[in-house]
Biopython code that builds the backbone (N, CA, C, O; Angstrom):
import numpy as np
from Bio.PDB.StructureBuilder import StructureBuilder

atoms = [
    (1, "UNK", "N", (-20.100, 21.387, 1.122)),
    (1, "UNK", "CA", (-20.469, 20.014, 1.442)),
    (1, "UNK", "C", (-20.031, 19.061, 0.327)),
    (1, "UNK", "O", (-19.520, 17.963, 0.549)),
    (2, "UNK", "N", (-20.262, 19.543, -0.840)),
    (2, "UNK", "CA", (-19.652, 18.693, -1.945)),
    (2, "UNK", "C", (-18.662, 18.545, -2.002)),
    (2, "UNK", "O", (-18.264, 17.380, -2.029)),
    (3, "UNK", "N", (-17.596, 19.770, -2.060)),
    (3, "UNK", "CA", (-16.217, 19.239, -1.608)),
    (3, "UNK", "C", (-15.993, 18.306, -1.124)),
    (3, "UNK", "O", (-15.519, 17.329, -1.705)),
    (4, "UNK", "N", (-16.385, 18.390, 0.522)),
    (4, "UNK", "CA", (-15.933, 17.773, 1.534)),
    (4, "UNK", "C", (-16.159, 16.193, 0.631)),
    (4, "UNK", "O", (-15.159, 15.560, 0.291)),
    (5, "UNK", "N", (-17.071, 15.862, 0.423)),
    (5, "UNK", "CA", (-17.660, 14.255, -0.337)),
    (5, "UNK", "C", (-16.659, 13.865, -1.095)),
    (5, "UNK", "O", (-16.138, 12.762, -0.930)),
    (6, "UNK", "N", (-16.208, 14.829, -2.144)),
    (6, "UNK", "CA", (-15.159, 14.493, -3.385)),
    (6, "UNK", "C", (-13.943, 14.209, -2.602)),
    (6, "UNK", "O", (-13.174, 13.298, -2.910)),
    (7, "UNK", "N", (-13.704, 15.265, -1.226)),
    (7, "UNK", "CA", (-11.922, 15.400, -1.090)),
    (7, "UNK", "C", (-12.288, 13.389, 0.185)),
    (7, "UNK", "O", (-11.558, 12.399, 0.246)),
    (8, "UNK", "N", (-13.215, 13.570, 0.668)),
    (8, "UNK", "CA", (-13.118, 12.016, 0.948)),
    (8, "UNK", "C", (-13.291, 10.325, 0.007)),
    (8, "UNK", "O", (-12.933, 9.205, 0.371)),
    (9, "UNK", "N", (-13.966, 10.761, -1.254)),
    (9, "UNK", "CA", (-13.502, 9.719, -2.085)),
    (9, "UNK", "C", (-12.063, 9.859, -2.471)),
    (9, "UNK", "O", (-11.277, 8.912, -2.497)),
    (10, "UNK", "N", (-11.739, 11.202, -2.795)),
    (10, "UNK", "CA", (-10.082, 10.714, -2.873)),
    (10, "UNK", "C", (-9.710, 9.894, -1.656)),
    (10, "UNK", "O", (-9.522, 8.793, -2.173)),
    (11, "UNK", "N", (-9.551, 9.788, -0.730)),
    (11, "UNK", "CA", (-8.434, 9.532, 0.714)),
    (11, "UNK", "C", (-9.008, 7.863, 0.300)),
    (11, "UNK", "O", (-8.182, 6.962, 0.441)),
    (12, "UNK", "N", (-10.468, 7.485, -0.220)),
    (12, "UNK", "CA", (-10.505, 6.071, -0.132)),
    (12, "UNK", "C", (-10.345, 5.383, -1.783)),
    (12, "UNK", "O", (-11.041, 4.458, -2.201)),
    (13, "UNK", "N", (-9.489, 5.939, -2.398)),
    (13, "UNK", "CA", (-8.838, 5.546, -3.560)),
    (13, "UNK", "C", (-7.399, 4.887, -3.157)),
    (13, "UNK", "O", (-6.820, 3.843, -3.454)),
    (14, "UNK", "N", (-7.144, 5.880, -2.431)),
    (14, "UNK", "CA", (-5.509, 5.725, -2.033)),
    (14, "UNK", "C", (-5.428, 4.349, -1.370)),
    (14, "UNK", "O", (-4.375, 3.762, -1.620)),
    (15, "UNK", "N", (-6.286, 3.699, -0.588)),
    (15, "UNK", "CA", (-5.909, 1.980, -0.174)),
    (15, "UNK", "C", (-6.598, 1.218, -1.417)),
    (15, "UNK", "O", (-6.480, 0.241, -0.678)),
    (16, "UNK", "N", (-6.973, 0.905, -2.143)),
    (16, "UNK", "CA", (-6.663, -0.185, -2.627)),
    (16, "UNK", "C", (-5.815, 0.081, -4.330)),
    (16, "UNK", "O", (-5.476, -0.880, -5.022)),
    (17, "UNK", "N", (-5.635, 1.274, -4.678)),
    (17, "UNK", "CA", (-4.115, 1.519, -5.713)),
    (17, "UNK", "C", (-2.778, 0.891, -4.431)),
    (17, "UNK", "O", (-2.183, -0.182, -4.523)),
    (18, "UNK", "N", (-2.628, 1.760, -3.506)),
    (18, "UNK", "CA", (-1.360, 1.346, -2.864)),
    (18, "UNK", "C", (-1.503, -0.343, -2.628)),
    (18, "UNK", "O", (-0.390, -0.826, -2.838)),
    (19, "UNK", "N", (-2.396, -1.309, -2.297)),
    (19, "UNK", "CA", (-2.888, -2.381, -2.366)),
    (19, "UNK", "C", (-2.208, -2.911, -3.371)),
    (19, "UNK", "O", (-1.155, -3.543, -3.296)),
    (20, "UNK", "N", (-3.166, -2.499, -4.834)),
    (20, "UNK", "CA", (-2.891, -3.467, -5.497)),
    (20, "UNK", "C", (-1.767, -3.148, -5.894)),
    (20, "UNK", "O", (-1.249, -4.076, -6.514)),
    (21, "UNK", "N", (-0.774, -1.731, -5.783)),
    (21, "UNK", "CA", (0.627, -1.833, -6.571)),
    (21, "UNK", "C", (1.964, -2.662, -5.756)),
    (21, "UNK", "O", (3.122, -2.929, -6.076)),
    (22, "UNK", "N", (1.211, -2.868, -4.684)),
    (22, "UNK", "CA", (2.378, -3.678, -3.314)),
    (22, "UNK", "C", (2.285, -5.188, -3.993)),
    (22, "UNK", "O", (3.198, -6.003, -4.124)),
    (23, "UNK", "N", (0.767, -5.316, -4.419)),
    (23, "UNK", "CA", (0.671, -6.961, -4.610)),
    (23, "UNK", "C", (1.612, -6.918, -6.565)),
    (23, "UNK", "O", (2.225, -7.856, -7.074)),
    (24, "UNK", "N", (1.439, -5.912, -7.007)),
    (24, "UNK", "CA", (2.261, -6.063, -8.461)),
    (24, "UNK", "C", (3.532, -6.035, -8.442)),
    (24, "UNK", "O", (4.254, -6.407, -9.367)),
    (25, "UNK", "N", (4.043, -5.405, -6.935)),
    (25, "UNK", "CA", (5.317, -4.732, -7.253)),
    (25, "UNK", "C", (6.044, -6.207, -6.584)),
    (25, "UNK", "O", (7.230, -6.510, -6.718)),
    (26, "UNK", "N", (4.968, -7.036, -5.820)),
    (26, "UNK", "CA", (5.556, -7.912, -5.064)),
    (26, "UNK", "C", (5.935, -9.106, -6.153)),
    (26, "UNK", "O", (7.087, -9.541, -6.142)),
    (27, "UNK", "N", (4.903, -9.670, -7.156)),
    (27, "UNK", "CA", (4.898, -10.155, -8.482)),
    (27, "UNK", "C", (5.985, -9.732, -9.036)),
    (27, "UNK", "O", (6.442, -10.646, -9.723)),
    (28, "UNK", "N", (6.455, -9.057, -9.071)),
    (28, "UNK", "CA", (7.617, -8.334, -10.729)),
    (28, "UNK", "C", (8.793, -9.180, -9.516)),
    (28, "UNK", "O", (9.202, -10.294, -9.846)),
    (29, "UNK", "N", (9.281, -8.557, -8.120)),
    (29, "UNK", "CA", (9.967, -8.905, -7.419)),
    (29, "UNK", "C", (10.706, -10.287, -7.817)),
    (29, "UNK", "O", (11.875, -10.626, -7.998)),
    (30, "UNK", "N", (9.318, -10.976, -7.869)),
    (30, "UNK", "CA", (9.182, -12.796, -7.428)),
    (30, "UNK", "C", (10.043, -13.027, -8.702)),
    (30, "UNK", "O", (11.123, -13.610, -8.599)),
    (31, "UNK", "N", (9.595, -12.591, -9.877)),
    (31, "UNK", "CA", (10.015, -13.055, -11.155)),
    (31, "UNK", "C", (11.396, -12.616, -11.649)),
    (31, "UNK", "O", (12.179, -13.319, -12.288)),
    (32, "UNK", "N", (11.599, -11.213, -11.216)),
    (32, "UNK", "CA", (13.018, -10.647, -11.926)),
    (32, "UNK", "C", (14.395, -11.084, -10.966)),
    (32, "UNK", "O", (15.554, -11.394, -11.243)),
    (33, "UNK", "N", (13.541, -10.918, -9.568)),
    (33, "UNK", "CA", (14.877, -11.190, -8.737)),
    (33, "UNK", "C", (14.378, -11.948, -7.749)),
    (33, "UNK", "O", (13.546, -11.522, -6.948)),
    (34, "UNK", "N", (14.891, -13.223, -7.736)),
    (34, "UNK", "CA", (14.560, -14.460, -7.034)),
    (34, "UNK", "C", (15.496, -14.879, -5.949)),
    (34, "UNK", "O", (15.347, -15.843, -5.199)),
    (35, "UNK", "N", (16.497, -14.010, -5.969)),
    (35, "UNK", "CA", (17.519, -14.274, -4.884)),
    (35, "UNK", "C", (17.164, -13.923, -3.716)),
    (35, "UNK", "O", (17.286, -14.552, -2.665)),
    (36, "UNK", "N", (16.341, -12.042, -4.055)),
    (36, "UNK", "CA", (16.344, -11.620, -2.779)),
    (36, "UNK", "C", (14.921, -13.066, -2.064)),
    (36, "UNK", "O", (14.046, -13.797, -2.529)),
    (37, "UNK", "N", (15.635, -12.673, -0.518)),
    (37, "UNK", "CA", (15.168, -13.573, 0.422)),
    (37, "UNK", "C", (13.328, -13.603, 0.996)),
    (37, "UNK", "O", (12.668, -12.628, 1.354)),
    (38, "UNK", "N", (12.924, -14.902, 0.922)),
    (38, "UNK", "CA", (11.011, -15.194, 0.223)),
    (38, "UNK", "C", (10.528, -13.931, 1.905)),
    (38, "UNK", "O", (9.549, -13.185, 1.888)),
    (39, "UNK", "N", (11.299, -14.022, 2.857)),
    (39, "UNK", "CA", (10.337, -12.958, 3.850)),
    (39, "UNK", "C", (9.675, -11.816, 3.213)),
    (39, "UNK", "O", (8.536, -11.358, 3.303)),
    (40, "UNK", "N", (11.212, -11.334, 2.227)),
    (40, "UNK", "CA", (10.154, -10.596, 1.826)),
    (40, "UNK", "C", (9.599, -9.714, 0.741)),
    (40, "UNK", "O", (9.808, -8.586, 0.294)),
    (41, "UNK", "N", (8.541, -11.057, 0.446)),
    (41, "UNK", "CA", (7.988, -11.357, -0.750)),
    (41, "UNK", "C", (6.105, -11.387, 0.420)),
    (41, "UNK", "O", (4.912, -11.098, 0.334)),
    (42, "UNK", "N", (6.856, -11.804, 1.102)),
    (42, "UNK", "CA", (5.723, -12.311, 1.987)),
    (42, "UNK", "C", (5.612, -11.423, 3.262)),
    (42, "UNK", "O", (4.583, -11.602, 3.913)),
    (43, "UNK", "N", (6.321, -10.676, 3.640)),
    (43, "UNK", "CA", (5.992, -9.087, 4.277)),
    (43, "UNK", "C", (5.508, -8.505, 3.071)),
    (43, "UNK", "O", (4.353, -8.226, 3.393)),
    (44, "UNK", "N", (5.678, -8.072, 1.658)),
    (44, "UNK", "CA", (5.107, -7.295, 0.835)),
    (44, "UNK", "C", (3.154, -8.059, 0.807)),
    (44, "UNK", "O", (2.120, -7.487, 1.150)),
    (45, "UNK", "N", (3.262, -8.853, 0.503)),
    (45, "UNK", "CA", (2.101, -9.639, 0.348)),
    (45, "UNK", "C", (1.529, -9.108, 1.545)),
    (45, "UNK", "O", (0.683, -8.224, 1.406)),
    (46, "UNK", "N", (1.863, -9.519, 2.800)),
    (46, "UNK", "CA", (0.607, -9.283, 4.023)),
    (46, "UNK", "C", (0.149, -7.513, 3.822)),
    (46, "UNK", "O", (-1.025, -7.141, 3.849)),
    (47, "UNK", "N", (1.136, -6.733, 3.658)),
    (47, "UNK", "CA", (0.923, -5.111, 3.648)),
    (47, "UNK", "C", (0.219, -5.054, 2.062)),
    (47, "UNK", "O", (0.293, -3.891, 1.666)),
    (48, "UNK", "N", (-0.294, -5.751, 1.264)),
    (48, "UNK", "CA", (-0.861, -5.064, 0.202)),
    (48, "UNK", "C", (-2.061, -5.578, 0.341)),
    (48, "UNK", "O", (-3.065, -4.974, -0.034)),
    (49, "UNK", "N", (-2.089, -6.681, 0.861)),
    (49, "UNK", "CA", (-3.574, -7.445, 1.257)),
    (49, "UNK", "C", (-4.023, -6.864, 2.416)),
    (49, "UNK", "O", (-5.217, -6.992, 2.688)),
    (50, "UNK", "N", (-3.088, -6.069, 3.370)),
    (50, "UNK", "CA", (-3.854, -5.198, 4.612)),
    (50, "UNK", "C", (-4.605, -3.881, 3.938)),
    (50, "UNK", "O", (-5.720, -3.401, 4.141)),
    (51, "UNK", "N", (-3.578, -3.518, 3.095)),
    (51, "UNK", "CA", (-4.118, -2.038, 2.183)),
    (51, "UNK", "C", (-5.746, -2.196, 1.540)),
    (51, "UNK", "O", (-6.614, -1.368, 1.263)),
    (52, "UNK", "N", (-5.679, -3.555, 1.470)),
    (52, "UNK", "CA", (-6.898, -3.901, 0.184)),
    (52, "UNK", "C", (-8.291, -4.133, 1.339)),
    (52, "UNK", "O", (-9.425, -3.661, 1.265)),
    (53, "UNK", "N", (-7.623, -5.134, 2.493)),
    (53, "UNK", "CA", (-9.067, -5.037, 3.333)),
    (53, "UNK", "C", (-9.004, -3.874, 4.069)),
    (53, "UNK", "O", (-9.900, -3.868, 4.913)),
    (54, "UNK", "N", (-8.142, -2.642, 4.104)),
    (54, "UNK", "CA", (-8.695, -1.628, 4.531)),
    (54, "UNK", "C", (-9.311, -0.398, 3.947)),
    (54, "UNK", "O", (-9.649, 0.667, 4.462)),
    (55, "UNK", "N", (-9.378, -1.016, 2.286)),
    (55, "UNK", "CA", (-10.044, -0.113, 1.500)),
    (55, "UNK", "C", (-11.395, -0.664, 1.923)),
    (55, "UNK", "O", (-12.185, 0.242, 2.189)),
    (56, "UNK", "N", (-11.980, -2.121, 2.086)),
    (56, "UNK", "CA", (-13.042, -2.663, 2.313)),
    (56, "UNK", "C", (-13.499, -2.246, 3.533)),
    (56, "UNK", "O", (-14.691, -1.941, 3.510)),
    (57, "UNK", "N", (-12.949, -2.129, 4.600)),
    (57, "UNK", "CA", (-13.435, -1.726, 6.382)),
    (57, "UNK", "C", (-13.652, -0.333, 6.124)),
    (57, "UNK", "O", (-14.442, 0.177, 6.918)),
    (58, "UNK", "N", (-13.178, 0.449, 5.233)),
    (58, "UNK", "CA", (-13.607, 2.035, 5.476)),
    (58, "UNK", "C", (-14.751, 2.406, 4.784)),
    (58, "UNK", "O", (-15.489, 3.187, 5.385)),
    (59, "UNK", "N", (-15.271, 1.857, 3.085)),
    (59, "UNK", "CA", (-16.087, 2.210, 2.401)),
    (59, "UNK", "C", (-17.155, 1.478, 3.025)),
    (59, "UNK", "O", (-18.288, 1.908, 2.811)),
    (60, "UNK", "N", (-16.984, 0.100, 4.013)),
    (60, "UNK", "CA", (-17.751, -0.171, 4.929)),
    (60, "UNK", "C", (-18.538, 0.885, 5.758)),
    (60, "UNK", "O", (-19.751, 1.064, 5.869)),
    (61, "UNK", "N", (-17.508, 1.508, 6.287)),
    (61, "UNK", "CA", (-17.944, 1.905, 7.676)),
    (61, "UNK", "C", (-18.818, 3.869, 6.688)),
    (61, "UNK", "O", (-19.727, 4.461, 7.270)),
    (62, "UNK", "N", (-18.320, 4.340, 5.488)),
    (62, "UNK", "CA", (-18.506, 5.052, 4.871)),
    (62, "UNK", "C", (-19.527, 5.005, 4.272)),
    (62, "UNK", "O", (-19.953, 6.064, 3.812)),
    (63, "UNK", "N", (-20.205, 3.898, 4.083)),
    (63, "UNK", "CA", (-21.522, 3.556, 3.384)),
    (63, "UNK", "C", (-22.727, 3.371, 4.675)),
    (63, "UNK", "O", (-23.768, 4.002, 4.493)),
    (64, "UNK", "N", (-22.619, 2.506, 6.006)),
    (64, "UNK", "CA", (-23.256, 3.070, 7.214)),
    (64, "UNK", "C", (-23.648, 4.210, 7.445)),
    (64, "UNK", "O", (-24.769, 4.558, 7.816)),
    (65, "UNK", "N", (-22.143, 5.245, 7.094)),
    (65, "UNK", "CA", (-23.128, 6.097, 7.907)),
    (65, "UNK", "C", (-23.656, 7.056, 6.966)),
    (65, "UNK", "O", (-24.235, 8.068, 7.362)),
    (66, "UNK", "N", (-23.478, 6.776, 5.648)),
    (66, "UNK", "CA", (-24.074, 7.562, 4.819)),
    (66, "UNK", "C", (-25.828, 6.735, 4.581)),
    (66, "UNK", "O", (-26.775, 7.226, 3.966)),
    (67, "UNK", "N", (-25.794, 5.685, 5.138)),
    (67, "UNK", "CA", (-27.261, 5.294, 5.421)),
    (67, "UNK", "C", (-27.776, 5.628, 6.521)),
    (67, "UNK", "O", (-28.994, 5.775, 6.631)),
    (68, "UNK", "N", (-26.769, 5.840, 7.720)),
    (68, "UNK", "CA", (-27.220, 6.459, 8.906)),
    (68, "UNK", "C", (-27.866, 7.863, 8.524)),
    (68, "UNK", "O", (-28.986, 8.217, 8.891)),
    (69, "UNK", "N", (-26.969, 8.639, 7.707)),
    (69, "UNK", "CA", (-27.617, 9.916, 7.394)),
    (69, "UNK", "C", (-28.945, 10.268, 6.814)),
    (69, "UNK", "O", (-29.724, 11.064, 7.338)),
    (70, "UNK", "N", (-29.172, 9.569, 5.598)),
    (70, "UNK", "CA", (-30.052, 9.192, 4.790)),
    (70, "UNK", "C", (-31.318, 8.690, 5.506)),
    (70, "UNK", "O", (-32.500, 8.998, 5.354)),
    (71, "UNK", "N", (-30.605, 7.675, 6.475)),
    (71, "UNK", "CA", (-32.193, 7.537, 7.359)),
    (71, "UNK", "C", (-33.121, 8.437, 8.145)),
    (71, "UNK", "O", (-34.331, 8.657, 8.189)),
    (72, "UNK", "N", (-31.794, 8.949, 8.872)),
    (72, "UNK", "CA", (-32.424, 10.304, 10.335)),
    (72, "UNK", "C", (-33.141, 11.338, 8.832)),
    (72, "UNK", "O", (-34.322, 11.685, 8.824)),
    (73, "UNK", "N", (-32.417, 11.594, 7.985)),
    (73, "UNK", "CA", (-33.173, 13.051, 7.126)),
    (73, "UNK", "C", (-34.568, 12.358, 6.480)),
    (73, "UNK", "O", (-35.122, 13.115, 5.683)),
    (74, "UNK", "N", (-35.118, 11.294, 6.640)),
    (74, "UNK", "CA", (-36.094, 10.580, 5.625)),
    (74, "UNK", "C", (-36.828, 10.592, 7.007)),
    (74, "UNK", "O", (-37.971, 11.032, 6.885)),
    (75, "UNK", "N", (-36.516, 10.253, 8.224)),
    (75, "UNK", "CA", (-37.327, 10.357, 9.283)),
    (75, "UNK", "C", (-37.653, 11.378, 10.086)),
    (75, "UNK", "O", (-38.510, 11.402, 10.970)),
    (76, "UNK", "N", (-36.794, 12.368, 9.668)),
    (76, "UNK", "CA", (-37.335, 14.254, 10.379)),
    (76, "UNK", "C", (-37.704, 14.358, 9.546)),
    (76, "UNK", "O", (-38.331, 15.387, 9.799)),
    (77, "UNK", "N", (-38.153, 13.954, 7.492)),
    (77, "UNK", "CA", (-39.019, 14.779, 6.694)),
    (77, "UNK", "C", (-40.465, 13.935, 7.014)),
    (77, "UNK", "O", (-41.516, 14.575, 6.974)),
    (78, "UNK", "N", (-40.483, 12.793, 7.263)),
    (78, "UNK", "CA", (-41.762, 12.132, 7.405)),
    (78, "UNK", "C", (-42.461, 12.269, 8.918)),
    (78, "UNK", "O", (-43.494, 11.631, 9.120)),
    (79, "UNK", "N", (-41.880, 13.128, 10.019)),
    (79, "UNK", "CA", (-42.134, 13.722, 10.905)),
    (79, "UNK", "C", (-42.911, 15.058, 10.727)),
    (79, "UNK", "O", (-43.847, 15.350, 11.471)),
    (80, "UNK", "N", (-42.444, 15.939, 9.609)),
    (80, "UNK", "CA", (-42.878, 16.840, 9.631)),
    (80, "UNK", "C", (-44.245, 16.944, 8.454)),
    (80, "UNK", "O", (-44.893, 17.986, 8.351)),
]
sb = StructureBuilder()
sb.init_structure("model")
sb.init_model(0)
sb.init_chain("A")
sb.init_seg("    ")
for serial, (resi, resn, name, xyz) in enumerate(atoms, 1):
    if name == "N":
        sb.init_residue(resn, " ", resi, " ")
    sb.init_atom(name, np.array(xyz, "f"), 0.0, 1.0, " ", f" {name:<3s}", serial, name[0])
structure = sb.get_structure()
C-alpha cells in the first residue's frame, strides 16, 4: 500500500517540472533567438500552463478522495 502512495506522488511531480521547464525553456527561447516565429513562443506557453493546471486538477481530485477515504474509515470505526 505504501508503495502504491509513493509510486503515485511520483506520476504527480511529473506535471508541474514538465510545466515549469516548457515555461523556462519558452523564456531562454524569447531571449536567445528572437527570429524564430512568436506562434511559437505562444504554443509553448499554452502547453506549460496546461501542464501546471493539470498538476492542480489531479492533486485536486487526489486530495478528495483521500478525504473520501479518510471519511468512510472514521465512519465504519465510529460505527463500531
Amino acid at each position: 500500500m505504501h508503495l502504491l502512495k509513493i509510486k503515485k506522488m511520483e506520476n504527480l511531480i511529473i506535471y508541474p517540472i514538465t510545466g515549469t521547464s516548457l515555461l523556462i525553456l519558452n523564456l531562454s527561447l524569447m531571449l536567445f533567438f528572437p527570429e524564430i516565429p512568436k506562434f511559437v513562443f505562444s504554443i509553448l506557453l499554452i502547453v506549460g500552463v496546461l501542464f501546471l493546471h493539470l498538476d492542480t486538477v489531479v492533486e485536486n481530485k487526489t486530495l478528495k478522495r483521500e478525504i473520501k477515504e479518510l471519511r468512510e474509515k472514521y465512519e465504519s470505526e465510529e460505527t463500531i
